[in-house]
ZADO-352454 format. One line per 10 residues: number of its first residue (from 1); their letters; for each residue x, y, z of C-alpha. Coordinates in steps of 0.02 Angstrom, whole numbers, plus 50000, padded with zeros to 5 digits. Layout:
N
NUM	a	X/Y/Z | ...
This chain:
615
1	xxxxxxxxxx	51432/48996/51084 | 51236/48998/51061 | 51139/48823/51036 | 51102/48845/50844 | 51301/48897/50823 | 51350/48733/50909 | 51232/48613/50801 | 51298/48696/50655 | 51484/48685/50705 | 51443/48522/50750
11	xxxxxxxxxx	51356/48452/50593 | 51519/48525/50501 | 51636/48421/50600 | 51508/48272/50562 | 51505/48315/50379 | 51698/48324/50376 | 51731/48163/50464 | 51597/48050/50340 | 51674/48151/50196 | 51855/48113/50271
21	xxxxxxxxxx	51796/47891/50315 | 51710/47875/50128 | 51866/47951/50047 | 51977/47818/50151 | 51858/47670/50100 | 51796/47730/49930 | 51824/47589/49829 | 51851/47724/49674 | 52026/47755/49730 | 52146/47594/49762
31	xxxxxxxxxx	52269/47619/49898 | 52433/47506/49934 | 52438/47485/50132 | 52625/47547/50188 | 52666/47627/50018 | 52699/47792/50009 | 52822/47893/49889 | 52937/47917/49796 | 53027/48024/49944 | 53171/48121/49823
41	xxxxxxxxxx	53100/48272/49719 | 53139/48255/49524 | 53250/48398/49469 | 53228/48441/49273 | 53390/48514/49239 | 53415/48687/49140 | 53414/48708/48941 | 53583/48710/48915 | 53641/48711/48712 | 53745/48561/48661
51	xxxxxxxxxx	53891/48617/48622 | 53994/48608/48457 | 54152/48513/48535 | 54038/48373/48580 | 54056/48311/48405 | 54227/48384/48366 | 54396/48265/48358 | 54433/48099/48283 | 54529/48039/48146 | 54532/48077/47969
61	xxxxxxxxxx	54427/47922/47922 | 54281/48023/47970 | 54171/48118/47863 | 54186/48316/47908 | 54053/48415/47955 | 54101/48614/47891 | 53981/48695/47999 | 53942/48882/47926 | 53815/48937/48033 | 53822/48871/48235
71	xxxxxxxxxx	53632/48949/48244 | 53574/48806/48117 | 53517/48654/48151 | 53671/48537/48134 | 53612/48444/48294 | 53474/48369/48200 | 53606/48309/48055 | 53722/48228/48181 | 53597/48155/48281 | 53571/48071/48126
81	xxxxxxxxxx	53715/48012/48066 | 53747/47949/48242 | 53588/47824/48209 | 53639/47779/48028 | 53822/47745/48098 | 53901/47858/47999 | 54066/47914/48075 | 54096/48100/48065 | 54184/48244/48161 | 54119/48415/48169
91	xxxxxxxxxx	54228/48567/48158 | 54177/48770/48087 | 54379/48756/48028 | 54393/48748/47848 | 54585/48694/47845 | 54531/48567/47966 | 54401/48484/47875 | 54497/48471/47708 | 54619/48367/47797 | 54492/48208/47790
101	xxxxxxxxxx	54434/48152/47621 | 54262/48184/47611 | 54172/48338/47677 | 53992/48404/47700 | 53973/48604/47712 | 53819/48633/47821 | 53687/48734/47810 | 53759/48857/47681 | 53907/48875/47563 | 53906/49086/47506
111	xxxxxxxxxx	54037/49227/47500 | 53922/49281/47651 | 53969/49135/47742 | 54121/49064/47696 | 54283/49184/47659 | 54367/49187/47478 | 54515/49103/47546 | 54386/48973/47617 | 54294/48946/47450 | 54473/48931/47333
121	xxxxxxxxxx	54504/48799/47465 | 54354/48681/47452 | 54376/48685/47232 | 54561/48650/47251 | 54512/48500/47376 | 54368/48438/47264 | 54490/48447/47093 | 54609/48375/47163 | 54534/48217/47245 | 54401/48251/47360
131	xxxxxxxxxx	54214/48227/47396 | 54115/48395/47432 | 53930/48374/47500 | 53836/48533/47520 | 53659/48589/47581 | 53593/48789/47495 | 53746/48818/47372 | 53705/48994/47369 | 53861/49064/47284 | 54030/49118/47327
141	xxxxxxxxxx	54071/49098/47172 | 54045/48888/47155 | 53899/48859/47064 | 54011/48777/46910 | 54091/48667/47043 | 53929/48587/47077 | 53871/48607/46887 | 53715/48711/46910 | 53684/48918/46849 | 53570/48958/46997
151	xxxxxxxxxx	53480/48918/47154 | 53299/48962/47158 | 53219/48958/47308 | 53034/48901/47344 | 52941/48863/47491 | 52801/48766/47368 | 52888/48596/47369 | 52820/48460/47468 | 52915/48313/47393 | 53071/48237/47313
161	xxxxxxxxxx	53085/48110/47193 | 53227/47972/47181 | 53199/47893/46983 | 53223/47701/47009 | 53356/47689/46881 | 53461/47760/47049 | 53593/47601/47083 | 53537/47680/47275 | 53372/47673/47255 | 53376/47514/47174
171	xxxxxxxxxx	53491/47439/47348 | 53370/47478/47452 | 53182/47506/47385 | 53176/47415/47228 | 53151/47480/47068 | 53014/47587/47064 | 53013/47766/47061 | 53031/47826/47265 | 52950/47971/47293 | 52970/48058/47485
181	xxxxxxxxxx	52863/48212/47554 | 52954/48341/47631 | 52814/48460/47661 | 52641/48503/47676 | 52531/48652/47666 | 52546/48673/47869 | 52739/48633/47871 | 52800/48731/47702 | 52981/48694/47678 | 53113/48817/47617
191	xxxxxxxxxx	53195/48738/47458 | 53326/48765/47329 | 53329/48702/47178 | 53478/48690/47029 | 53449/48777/46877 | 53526/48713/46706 | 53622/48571/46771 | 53792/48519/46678 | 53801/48371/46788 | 53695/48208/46862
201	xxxxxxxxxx	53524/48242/46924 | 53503/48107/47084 | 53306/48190/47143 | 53192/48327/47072 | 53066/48415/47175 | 52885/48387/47132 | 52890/48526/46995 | 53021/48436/46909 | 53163/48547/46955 | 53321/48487/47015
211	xxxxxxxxxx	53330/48466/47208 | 53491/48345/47222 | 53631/48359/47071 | 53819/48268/47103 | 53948/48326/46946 | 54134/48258/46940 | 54269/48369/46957 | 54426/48342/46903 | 54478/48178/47000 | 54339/48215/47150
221	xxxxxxxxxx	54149/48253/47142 | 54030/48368/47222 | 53843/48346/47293 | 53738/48490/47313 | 53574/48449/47407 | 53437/48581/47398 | 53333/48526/47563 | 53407/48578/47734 | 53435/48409/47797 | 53445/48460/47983
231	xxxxxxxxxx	53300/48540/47991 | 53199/48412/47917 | 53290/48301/48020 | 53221/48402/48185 | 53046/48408/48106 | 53031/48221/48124 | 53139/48192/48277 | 53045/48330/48370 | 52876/48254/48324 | 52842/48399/48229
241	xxxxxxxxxx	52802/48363/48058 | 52617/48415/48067 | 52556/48347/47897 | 52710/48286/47800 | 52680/48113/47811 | 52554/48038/47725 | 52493/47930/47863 | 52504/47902/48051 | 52562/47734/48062 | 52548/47542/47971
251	xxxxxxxxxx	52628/47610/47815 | 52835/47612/47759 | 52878/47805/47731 | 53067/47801/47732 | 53096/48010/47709 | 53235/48021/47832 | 53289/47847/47801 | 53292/47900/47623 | 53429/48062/47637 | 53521/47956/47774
261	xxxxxxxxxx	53560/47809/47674 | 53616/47914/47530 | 53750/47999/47628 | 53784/47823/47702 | 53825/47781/47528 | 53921/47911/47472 | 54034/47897/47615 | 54044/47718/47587 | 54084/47736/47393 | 54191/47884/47406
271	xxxxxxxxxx	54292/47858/47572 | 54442/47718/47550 | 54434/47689/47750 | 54244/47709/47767 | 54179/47579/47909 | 53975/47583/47945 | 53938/47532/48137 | 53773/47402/48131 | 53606/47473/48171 | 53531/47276/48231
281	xxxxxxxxxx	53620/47178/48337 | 53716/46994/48316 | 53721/47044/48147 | 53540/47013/48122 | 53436/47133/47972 | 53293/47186/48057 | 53287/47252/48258 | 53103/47191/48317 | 53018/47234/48478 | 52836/47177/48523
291	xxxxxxxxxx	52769/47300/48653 | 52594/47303/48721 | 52491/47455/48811 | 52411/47391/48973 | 52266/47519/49011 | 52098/47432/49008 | 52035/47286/49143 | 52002/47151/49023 | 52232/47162/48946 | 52261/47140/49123
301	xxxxxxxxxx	52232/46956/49118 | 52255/46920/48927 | 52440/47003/48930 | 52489/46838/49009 | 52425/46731/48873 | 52544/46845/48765 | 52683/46825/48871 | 52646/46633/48895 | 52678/46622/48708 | 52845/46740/48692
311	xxxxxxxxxx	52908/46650/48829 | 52878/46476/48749 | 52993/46556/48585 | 53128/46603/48675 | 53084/46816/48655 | 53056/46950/48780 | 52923/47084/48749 | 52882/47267/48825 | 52713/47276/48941 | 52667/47471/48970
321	xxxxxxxxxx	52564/47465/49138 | 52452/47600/49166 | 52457/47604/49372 | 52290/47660/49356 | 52229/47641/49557 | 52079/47753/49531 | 51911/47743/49457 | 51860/47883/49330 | 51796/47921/49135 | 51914/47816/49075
331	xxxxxxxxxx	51901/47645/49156 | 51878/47555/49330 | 52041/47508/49439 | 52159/47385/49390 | 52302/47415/49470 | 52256/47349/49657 | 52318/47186/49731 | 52267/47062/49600 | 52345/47175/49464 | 52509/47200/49550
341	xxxxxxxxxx	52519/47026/49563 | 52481/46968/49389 | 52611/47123/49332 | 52744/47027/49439 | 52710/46861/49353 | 52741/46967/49192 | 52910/47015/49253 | 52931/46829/49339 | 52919/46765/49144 | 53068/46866/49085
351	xxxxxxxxxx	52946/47015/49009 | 52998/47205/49035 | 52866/47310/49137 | 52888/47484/49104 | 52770/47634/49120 | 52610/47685/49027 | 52562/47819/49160 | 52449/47842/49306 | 52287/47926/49212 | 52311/47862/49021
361	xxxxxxxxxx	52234/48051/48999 | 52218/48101/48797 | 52266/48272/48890 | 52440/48216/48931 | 52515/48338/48802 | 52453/48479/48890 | 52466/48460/49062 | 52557/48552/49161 | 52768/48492/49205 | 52710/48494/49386
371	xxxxxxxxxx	52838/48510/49557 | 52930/48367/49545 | 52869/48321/49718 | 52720/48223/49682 | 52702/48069/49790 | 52581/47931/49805 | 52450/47893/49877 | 52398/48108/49887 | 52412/48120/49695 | 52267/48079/49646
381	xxxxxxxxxx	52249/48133/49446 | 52038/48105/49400 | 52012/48107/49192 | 51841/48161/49181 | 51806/48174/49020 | 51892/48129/48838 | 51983/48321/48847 | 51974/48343/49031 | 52097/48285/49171 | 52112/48342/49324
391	xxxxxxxxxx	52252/48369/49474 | 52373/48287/49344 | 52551/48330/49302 | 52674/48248/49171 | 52808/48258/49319 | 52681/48172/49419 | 52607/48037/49284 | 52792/48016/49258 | 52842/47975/49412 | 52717/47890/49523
401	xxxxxxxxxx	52701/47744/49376 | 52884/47708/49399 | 52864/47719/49598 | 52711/47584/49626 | 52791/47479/49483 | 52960/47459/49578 | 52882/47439/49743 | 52760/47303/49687 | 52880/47240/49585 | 53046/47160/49673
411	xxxxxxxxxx	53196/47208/49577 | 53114/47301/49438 | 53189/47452/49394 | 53093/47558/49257 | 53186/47625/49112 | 53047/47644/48972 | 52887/47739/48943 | 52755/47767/48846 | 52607/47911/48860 | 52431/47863/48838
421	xxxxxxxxxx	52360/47902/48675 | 52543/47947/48617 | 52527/48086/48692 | 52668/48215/48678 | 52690/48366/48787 | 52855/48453/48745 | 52917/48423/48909 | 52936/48250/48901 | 53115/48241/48859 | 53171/48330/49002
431	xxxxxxxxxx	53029/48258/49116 | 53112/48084/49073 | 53262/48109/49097 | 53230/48203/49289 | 53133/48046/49342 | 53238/47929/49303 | 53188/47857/49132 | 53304/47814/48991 | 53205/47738/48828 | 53035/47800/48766
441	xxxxxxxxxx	52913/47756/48640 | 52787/47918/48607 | 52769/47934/48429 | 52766/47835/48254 | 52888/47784/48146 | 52801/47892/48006 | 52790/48038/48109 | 52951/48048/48186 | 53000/48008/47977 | 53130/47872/47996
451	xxxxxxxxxx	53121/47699/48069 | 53265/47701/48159 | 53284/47766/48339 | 53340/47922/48390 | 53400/48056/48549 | 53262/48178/48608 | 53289/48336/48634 | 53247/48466/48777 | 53063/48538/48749 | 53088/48449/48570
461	xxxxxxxxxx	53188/48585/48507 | 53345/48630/48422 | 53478/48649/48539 | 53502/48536/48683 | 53484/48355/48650 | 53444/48256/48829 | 53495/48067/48869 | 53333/47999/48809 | 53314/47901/48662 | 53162/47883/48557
471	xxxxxxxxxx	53113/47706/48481 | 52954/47724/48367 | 52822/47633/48341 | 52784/47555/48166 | 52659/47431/48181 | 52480/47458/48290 | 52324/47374/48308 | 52171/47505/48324 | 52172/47550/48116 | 52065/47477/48024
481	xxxxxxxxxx	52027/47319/47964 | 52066/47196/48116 | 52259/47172/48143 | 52243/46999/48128 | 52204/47008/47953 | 52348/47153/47915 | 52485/47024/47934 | 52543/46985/47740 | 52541/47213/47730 | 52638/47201/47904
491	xxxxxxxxxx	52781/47087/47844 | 52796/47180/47683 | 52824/47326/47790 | 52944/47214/47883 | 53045/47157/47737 | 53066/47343/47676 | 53151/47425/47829 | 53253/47258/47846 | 53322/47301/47695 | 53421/47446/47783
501	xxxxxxxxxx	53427/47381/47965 | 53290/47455/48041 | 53176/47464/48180 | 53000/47376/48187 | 52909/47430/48336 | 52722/47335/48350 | 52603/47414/48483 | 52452/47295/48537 | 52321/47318/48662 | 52293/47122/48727
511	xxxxxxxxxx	52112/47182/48762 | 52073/47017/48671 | 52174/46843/48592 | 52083/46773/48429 | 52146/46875/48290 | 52290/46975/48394 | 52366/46826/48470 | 52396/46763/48314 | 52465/46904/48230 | 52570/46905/48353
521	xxxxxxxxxx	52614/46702/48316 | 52613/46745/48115 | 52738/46907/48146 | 52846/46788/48255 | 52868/46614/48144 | 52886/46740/47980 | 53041/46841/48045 | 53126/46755/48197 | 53238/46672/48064 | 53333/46857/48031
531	xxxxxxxxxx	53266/46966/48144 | 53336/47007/48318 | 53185/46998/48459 | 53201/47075/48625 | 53120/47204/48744 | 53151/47403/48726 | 53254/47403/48893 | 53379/47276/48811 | 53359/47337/48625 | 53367/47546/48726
541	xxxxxxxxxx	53550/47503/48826 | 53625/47397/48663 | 53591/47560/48571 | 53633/47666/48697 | 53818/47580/48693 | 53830/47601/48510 | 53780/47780/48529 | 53947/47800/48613 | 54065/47693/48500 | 54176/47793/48405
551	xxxxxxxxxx	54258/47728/48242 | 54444/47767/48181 | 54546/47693/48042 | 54745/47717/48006 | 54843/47634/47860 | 55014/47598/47842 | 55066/47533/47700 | 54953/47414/47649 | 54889/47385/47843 | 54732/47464/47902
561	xxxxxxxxxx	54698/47469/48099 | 54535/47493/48144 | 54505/47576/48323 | 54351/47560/48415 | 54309/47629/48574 | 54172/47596/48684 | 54143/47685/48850 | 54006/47552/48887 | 54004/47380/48875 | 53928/47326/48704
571	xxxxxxxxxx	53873/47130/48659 | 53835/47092/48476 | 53891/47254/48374 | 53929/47249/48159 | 54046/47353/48076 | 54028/47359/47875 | 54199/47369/47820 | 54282/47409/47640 | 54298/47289/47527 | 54426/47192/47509
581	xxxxxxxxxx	54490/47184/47691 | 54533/47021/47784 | 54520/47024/47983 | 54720/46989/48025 | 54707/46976/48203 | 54637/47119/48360 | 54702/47177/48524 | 54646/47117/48639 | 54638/46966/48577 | 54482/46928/48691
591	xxxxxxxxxx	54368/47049/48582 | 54371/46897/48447 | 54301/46973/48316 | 54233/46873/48173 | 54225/46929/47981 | 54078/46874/47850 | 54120/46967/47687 | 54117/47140/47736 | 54022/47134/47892 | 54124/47118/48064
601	xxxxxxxxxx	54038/47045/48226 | 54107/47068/48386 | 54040/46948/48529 | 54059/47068/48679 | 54201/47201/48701 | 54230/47370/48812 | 54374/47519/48806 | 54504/47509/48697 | 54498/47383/48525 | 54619/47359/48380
611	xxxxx	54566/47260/48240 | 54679/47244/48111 | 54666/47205/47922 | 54761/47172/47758 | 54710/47214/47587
């Protein structure tokens, strides 16, 4: 090798090695001595459709699903009357479901759909005692049964209007006039409305024409709803509703809510056996959970001061760390030695640390799923700019977070996440669920359109729902004016989804005390009297339980035995019941469940329960 060849080989190994010794001491990127991981590879599992028998069985207390179309979207509808408690079974057997007392024909009654024999059937069952709920009445020959001359279809409506001389509107939101948008100029819906109804109008579309109608038929009733509620239902639950809502967040828009608690009612009303399972638990009225985003150096610090003041009230709150260990657009490190530490003390006082990512990159949503086999400390994910972010993957943000948290953390294990920026890539669900996760908190009450929680599905789509559960968020502090002064708006809010039993999620960055501490205090001292407090984790597994509770009733004579079954252990759950009935006695006797009125608490039970009643 010639002398200039050498020196230039030679100043290349000398560049390589200073390059190589200022990455390894570069204070821009923090690095945990000994830690390195995780070691397993995450596996997202295969898009595989939920199938129909999930839902199928049960007892003929249930409402029946008559599903007409298996290429609909009925998952949406039973993934929500799985979060409004509303026990059901679904079945595409018409003999089947006129053998319970109330049933719901979804997404389409027709002669295309449903066979003559079918259709003589369902007016028979309705004449003679039962309660027939239908989405798109489309004919077959049953318009008169539902009292309207035709459906009209539109894809101009964008809302429905409940009149507040409703005894259901009235329950719930008062007596004014509730009006709930259902679609925008971006999301047009596909409507039906009732022409020349003979019977009750419930909601009219914004033009006035009839969108909901109920007549009474002989000694039952039909309901004939022109909005495909399982498809709205995925619009919100899919964090899809691009423009529906009226606004992102700090506001009470109950659409969902709205279609949920009406069929709540009618089964209540029209079902002798009808129990309700409890949305809050201990038989609280509103489910509250105070979370707050860690990604900026100054929260670091302040999110003890928070915690110091939960803890001293007896409540638990959520802390989303970023595990941000290197230096970029966004912000210097702050997870490094001191950081770890103080995050430990957060867990030391009781408080749930869960994820907020590794990059807090406003490109989360389109990043790339990644391999699965990301590890720390080579992932190194750089946001250089507001849209830019580099070497990142959602597999990756995903799970190196949970890694350094559990490692700097002893005993924590990381169920709950939350992206920066709410941030929502359409692989989340299924990212989730591979690393490990269980509970998330990614988009707003208003824009998932219901303020209750829900089950994500794969690529937040139609078909497969995952293990995840969604908990949105109704309360933040970034909108304008300061949160401190948005308390008296924020416990109006409050008392209006405690109404039903809902969820009130508050997100705040403790970037600084004064005027968010004490909205904190104010939120706190106004609703601790009837509102359940506790962290996502704890509020994620409760509802996780109930998600798996089924509900059965059986009556002889003038005995009703109510079955409950619970795969998973389940502390604090309500059942509404009819009234009338008094609590007799319950094996095992150990469940001890104890009646108010019509609401029935149970202390702490698993398997098997009997309850028993007298009327």
């Amino acid at each position: 090798m010639s002398r200039p060849a050498k020196l230039l080989s030679g100043l290349v190994f000398f560049s390589l090695l200073i390059a190589a010794l200022w990455h390894f001491l570069d204070d821009s990127v923090f690095r945990f001595p000994g830690l390195s991981g995780p070691s397993t590879t995450s596996v997202v599992g295969p898009d595989v459709p939920t199938p129909i028998s999930e839902y199928a069985g049960g007892g003929l207390s249930r409402m029946a699903i008559l599903l007409t179309d298996r290429d609909s979207s009925w998952l949406g509808l039973v993934q929500g009357l799985k979060s409004f408690g509303i026990p059901f079974t679904l079945t595409e057997d018409y003999q089947e479901a006129l053998k319970h007392g109330l049933v719901m024909v979804y997404p389409v009654i027709s002669g295309k759909t449903m066979t003559a024999q079918a259709l003589s059937a369902l007016a028979k069952f309705t004449r003679q005692g039962g309660t027939l709920v239908a989405t798109h009445v489309l004919g077959g020959g049953v318009n008169s049964l539902f009292g309207f001359s035709e459906a009209v279809s539109s894809t101009a409506h964008t809302q429905l209007r409940f009149a507040s001389d409703n005894a259901f509107i009235q329950r719930y939101f008062g007596n004014a006039d509730l009006n709930i948008p259902i679609g925008s100029t971006l999301q047009p819906r596909g409507t039906y409305s009732y022409s020349s109804p003979t019977g009750r109008v419930l909601a009219r579309y914004d033009d006035n024409t009839p969108a909901l109608i109920s007549q009474d038929v002989g000694k039952g009733r039909a309901y004939a709803l022109g909005l495909d509620i399982g498809a709205f239902s995925l619009l919100g639950y899919n964090n899809r509703q691009e423009g529906v809502a009226k606004s992102y967040v700090n506001s009470f828009e109950p659409g969902l809510d709205t279609l949920y608690l009406l069929l709540r009612d009618i089964y209540a009303e029209r079902e002798p056996d009808a129990v309700l399972l409890g949305t809050v638990p201990d038989g609280k009225r509103l489910s509250i959970i105070l979370t707050h985003d860690i990604d900026y150096t100054r929260s670091v610090n302040n999110a003890l001061s928070y915690a110091q003041y939960q803890k001293s009230q007896g409540i638990a709150a959520t802390y989303f760390i970023q595990t941000k260990y290197i230096r970029d657009w966004n912000d210097d490190v702050f997870f490094n030695t001191e950081g770890a530490a103080k995050v430990r003390q957060l867990s030391e006082m009781g408080m749930e640390v869960a994820s907020h990512s590794v990059a807090h990159s406003k490109a989360f949503g389109a990043l790339p799923l990644g391999s699965g086999s990301e590890a720390y400390p080579a992932y190194e994910p750089f946001v250089k700019s507001r849209t830019e972010t580099r070497h990142a993957t959602v597999l990756g943000e995903l799970r190196i977070s949970r890694y350094l948290l559990e490692a700097t953390v002893p005993g924590l294990a990381v169920t709950s996440f939350r992206p920066g920026h709410l941030e929502n890539p359409e692989t989340l669900p299924q990212a989730l669920e591979a690393t490990g996760y269980r509970f998330s908190s990614s988009a707003t009450a208003n824009n998932a359109l219901t303020h209750l929680p829900f089950r994500l599905n794969y690529n937040r789509r139609s078909v497969d729902e995952t293990g995840i559960f969604e908990f949105p968020i109704t309360i933040e502090d970034e909108g304008a004016p300061l949160m401190g002064s948005r308390l008296p708006q924020a416990l109006q809010i409050a008392e209006k989804i405690q109404r039903y039993g809902g969820l009130y999620v508050v997100l705040t960055h403790p970037n600084v005390l004064d005027h968010k501490l004490a909205f904190t205090r104010g939120l706190v001292q106004a609703m601790k009297p009837t509102a359940w407090f506790g962290t996502l984790a704890s509020f994620g597994q409760w509802w996780a339980a109930r998600d798996q509770v089924s509900v059965d009733v059986v009556t002889v004579n003038s005995s009703k035995t109510l079955t409950l079954k619970a795969p998973q252990p389940i502390a604090g759950l309500t059942v509404e019941v009819p009234a009338g009935w008094r609590l007799t006695g319950s094996r095992p006797a150990t469940a001890a469940p104890v009646q108010s009125g019509r609401q029935l608490l149970l202390p702490s039970f698993s398997g098997n329960v009997e309850i028993q009643f007298s009327q």
